[in-house]
N, C-alpha and C positions, 0 to 999 in steps of 0.2 A: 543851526550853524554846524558845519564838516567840522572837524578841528582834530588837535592827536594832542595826547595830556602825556607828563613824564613817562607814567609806565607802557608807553609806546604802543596803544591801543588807538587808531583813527575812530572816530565815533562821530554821530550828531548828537545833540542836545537841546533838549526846549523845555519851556515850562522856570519855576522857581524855588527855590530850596523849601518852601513848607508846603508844596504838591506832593500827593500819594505817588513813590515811584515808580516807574516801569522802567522793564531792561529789554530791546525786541534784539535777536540772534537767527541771522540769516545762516542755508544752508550753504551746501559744499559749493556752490556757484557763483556766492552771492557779497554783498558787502551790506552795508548800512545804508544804503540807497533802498533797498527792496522793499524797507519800510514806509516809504514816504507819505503811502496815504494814511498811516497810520497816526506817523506824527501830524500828521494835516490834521485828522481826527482827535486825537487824542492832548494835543501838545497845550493846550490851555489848560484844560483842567489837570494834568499830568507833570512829574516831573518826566519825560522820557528821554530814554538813551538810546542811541540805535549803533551797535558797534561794527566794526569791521573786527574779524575773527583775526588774531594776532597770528602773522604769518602774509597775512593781504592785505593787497592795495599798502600804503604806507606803516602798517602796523606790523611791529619789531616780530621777528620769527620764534618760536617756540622750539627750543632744540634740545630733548626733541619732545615733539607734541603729542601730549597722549590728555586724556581726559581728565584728568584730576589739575593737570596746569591751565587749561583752557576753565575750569571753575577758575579755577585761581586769579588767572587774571580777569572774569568778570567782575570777581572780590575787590580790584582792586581799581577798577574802573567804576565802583559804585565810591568806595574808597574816598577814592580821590575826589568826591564832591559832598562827602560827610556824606553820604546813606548809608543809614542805618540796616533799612531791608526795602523791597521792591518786589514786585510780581515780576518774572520771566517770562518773557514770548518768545519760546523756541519753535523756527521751521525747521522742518528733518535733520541736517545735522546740529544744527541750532539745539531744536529739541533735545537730542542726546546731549548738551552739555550743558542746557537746563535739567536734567535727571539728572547728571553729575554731581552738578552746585548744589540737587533738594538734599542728596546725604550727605556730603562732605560740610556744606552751611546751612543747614535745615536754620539756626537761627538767625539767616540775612532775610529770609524768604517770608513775604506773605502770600503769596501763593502763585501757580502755574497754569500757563495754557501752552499746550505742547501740541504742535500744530505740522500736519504730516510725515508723523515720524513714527521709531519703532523701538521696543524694548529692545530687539538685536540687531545684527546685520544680518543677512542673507536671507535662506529660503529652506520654510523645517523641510529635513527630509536630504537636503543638494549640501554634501560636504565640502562640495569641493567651487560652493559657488563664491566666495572669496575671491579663490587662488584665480577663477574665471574671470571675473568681474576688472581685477586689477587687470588681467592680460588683457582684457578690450580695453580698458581705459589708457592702456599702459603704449598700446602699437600706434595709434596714430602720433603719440607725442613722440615714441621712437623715430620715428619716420620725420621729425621735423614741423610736425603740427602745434601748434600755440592755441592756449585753452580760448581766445579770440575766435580762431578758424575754428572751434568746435563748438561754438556760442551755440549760432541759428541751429543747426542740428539739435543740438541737445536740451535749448529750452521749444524745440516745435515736438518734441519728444513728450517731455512733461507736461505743458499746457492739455487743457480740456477742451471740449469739442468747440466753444465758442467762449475764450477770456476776454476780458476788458481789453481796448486795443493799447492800453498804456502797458499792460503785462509783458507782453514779449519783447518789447526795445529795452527795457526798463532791465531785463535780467541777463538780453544779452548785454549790452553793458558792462554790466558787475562784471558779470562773467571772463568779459573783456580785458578787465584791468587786472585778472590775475597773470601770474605769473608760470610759468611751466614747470617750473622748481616749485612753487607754494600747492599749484595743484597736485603735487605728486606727493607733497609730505599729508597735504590732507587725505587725501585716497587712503596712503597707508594706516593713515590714525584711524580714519573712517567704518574697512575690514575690520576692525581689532574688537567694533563696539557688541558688549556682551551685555545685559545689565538683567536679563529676567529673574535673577536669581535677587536682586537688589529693590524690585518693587517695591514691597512688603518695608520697605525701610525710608520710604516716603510718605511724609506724613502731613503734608500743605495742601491744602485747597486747589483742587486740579479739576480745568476742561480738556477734556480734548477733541481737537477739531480735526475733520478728515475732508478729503473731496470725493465723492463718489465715484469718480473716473481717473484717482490717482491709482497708477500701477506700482508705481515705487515706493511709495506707502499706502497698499490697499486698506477699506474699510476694515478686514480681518485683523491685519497686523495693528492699528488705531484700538479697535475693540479689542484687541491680546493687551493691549498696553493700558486699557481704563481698565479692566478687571485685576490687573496689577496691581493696582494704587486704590487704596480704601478709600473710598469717596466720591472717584472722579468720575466724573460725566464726560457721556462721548455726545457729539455734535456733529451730523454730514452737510454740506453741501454741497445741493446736487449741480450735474452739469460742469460739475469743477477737477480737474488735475489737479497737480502736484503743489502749484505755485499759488496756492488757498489764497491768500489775504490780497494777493497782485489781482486773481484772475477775478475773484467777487469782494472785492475790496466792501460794500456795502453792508452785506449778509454778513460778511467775517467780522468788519466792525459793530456790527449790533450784539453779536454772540458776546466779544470781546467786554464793550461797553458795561452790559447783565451782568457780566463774569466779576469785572469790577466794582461795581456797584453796591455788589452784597456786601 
């Protein structure tokens, strides 16, 4: 069920208050839809949440939004249904604010799958790929573009050679329903993210999942991020881009499943 709770988080929800909780956190494109075959999967035995990132789709803005409020408010969307703790499933920007929430509430957390994402932003080496990165994202919405008209483009970008054909409607979509103002504040939050110095201060039960043919979180930056974190295992699937859990919804869900299990 869609719904949006007082502290102005839009989310779904399934499962019943004495299910092991799960929290899934879609990227920068995305909303609480992206999850869906997850909670198709998981939603019986699970309590699961699937939020929309506060700022999107009907969820109150974050002003301004930087990483430690974006924990915050998944604090308080677990909160709000009495959980105590829950596993996190963060996708790439997701993931980084599942890294946020493991040190800031190391004791909300049983543990994390951190799913296309990276200890930082950018690219070792390119100082100045931030300042780059905002200025392409930044001219077509100048020019009058609406993150909509930038859907198809940017999810035939990230997808992999051959995703599930529910993958790319599914993200353009989300994608769809943001805003040109909420993408622009996420962008900005997005450049800022730093965290490799913060690894070493994560201390819950970690997978991490990569796609083999994801460029925007490649296998490298996945494997810099499990060797970060004591314990955690890295996972590829092959034949898979960016949008992991959309494009082999199957294979992701089995990892997942194991992951939980233990």
């Amino acid at each position: 069920m869609n719904t949006k709770i007082a502290v102005g988080i839009e989310h779904a929800a399934t499962g019943s208050a004495d299910d092991p909780a799960v929290l899934f956190m879609h990227g920068l494109g995305g909303d609480w839809s992206n999850w869906t075959p997850q909670l198709d999967r998981f939603g019986i035995d699970y309590r699961c949440l699937s939020w929309t990132m506060p700022g999107y789709g009907e969820s109150t803005p974050l002003d301004p939004m930087h990483w430690s409020a974006l924990a915050d408010a998944a604090v308080a969307l677990l909160d709000h249904y009495e959980i105590k703790r829950a596993t996190l499933v963060g996708l790439s920007m997701g993931g980084m604010v599942a890294q946020q929430f493991a040190v800031d509430h190391p004791n909300r957390l049983d543990g994390m799958v951190l799913v296309a994402t990276s200890p930082s932003f950018g690219r070792p080496g390119h100082s100045d790929f931030a300042e780059k990165y905002l200025a392409s994202r930044y001219e077509p919405l100048d020019a009058g573009k609406t993150p909509a008209d930038l859907a198809p483009g940017v999810v035939e970008m990230l997808t992999g050679p051959d995703p599930h054909p529910d993958a790319p409607p599914n993200c353009i979509a989300s994608m769809s329903r943001i805003t040109s103002d909420a993408y622009r504040r996420a962008l900005e939050c997005l450049v800022t993210w730093a965290f490799d110095d913060e690894l070493h201060r994560i201390a819950t039960p970690t997978l991490c999942i990569a796609g083999s043919d994801d460029a925007t979180a490649p296998v490298a930056s996945m494997q810099r991020l499990t060797d970060g974190i004591d314990g955690a295992e890295l996972a590829v699937i092959e034949a898979c881009g960016h949008l992991v859990n959309l494009e082999r919804p199957d294979e992701f869900n089995s990892l997942v499943a194991d992951f939980l299990q233990r």
